[in-house]
TITOR-525305 format. One record per residue (C-alpha): residue in one letter; y, z, x. Coordinates in nm, 2 decimals. Example, Ala and Ser with C-alpha at 12.3 -4.5 7.8 and 13.67 -1.06 7.14 Angstrom:
BEGIN
{resn->A v->-0.45 w->0.78 u->1.23} $
{resn->S v->-0.11 w->0.71 u->1.37} $
***
This chain:
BEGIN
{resn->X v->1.56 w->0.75 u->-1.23} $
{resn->X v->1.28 w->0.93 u->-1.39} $
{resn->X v->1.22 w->0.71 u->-1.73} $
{resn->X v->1.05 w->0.85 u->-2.01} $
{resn->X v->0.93 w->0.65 u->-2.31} $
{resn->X v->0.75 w->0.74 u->-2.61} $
{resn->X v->0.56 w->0.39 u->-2.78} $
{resn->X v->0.68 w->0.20 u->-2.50} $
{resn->X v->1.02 w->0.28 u->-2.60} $
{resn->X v->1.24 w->0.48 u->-2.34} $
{resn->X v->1.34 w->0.81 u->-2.52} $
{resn->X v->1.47 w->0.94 u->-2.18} $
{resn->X v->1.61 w->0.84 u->-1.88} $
{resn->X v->1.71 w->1.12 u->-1.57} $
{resn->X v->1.87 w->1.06 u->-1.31} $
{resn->X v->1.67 w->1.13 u->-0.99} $
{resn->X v->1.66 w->1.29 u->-0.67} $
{resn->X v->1.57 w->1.58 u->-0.41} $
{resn->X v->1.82 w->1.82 u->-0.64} $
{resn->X v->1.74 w->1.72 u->-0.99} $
{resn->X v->1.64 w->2.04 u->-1.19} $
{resn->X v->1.59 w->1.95 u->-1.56} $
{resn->X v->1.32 w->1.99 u->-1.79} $
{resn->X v->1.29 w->1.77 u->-2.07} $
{resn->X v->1.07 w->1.86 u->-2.43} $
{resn->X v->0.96 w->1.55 u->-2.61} $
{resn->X v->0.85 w->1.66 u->-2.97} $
{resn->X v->0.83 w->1.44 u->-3.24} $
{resn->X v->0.69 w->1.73 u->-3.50} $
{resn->X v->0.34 w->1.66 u->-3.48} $
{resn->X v->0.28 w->1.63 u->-3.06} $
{resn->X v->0.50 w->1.75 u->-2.77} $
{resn->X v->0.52 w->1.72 u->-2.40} $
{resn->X v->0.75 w->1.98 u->-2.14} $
{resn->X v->0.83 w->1.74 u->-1.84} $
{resn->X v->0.99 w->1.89 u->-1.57} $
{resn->X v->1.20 w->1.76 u->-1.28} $
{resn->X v->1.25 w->1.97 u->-0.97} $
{resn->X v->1.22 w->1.93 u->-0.62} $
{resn->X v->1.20 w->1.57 u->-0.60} $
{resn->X v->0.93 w->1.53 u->-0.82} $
{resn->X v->0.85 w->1.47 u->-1.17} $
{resn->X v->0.55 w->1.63 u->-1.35} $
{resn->X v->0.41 w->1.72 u->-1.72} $
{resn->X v->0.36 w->2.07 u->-1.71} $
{resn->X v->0.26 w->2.19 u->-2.08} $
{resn->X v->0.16 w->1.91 u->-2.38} $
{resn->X v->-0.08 w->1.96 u->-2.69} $
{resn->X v->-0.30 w->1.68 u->-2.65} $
{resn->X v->-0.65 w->1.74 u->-2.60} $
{resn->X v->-0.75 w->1.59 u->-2.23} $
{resn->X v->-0.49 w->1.73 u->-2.04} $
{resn->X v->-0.50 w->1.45 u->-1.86} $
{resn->X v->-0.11 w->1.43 u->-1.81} $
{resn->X v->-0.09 w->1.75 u->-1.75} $
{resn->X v->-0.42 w->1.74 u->-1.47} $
{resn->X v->-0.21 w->1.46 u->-1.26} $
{resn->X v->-0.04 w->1.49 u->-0.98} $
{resn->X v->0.35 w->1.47 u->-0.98} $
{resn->X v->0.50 w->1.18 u->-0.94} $
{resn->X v->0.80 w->1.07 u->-0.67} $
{resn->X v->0.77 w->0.71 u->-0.58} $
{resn->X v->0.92 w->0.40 u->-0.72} $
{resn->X v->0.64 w->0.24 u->-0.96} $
{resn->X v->0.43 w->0.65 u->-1.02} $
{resn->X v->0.36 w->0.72 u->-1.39} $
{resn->X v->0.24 w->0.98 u->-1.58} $
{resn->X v->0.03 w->0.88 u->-1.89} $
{resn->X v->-0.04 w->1.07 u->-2.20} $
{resn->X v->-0.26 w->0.83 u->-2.45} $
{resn->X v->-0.30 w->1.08 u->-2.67} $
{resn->X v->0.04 w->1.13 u->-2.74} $
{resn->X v->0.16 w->0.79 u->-2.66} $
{resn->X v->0.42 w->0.94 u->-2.40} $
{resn->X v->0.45 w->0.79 u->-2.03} $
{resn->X v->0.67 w->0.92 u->-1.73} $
{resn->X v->0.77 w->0.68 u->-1.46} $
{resn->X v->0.97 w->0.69 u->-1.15} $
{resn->X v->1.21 w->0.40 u->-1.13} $
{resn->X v->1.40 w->0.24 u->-0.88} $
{resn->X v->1.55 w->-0.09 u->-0.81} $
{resn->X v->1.59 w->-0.04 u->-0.46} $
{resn->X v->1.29 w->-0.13 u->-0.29} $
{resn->X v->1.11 w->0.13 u->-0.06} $
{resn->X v->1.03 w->0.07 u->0.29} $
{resn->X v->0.66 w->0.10 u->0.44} $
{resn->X v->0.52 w->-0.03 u->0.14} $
{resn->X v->0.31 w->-0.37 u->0.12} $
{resn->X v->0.45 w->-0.64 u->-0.10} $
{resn->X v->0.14 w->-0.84 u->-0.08} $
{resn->X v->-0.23 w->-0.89 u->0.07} $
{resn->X v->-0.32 w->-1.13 u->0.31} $
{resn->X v->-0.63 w->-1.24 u->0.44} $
***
C-alpha cells in the first residue's frame, strides 16, 4: 500500500502494485501536493511548498521508502507487512 498522511495522520491509503495508476491531490486550501502512482512507483510530482524537496526525490517502491514534505506537513510511504527478501535485518560485527 502506498500510505499517505497529512500531520502524521493517514489521509490516504492506495493499494499498490506494478498496475496501480492513480493520482491523488492533497489540498487542504492553503497547501497542496499531486502524488501520483504508476508503474510501480509512487512520486510527488507538483506541490506549492517552497524547497521542492518532495518533489526533487526520487520515487519511492520499497517497503519502508517515504517521501517528506515539511513544509506542508505531508509524507508518502510505501507499506508492506510482508517482509522483502535480500534485505538485512541487522548488523553484525
Amino acid at each position: 500500500e502506498v500510505l499517505i498522511k497529512h500531520e502524521g495522520v493517514v489521509i490516504k491509503t492506495i493499494p499498490f502494485d506494478e498496475t496501480t495508476d492513480e493520482t491523488f491531490t492533497f489540498n487542504d486550501g492553503e497547501h497542496y501536493n499531486l502524488i501520483v502512482i504508476k508503474d510501480g512507483k509512487a512520486f510527488v510530482q507538483e506541490a506549492d511548498c517552497r524547497d521542492q524537496i518532495c518533489v526533487k526525490t526520487n520515487p519511492i517502491a520499497l517497503n519502508g521508502e517515504i517521501i517528506v514534505c515539511l513544509p506542508n506537513k505531508i509524507t508518502v510511504e510505501v507499506f508492506s507487512e510482508e517482509k522483502q527478501d535480500g534485505g538485512l535485518d541487522s548488523i553484525a560485527d
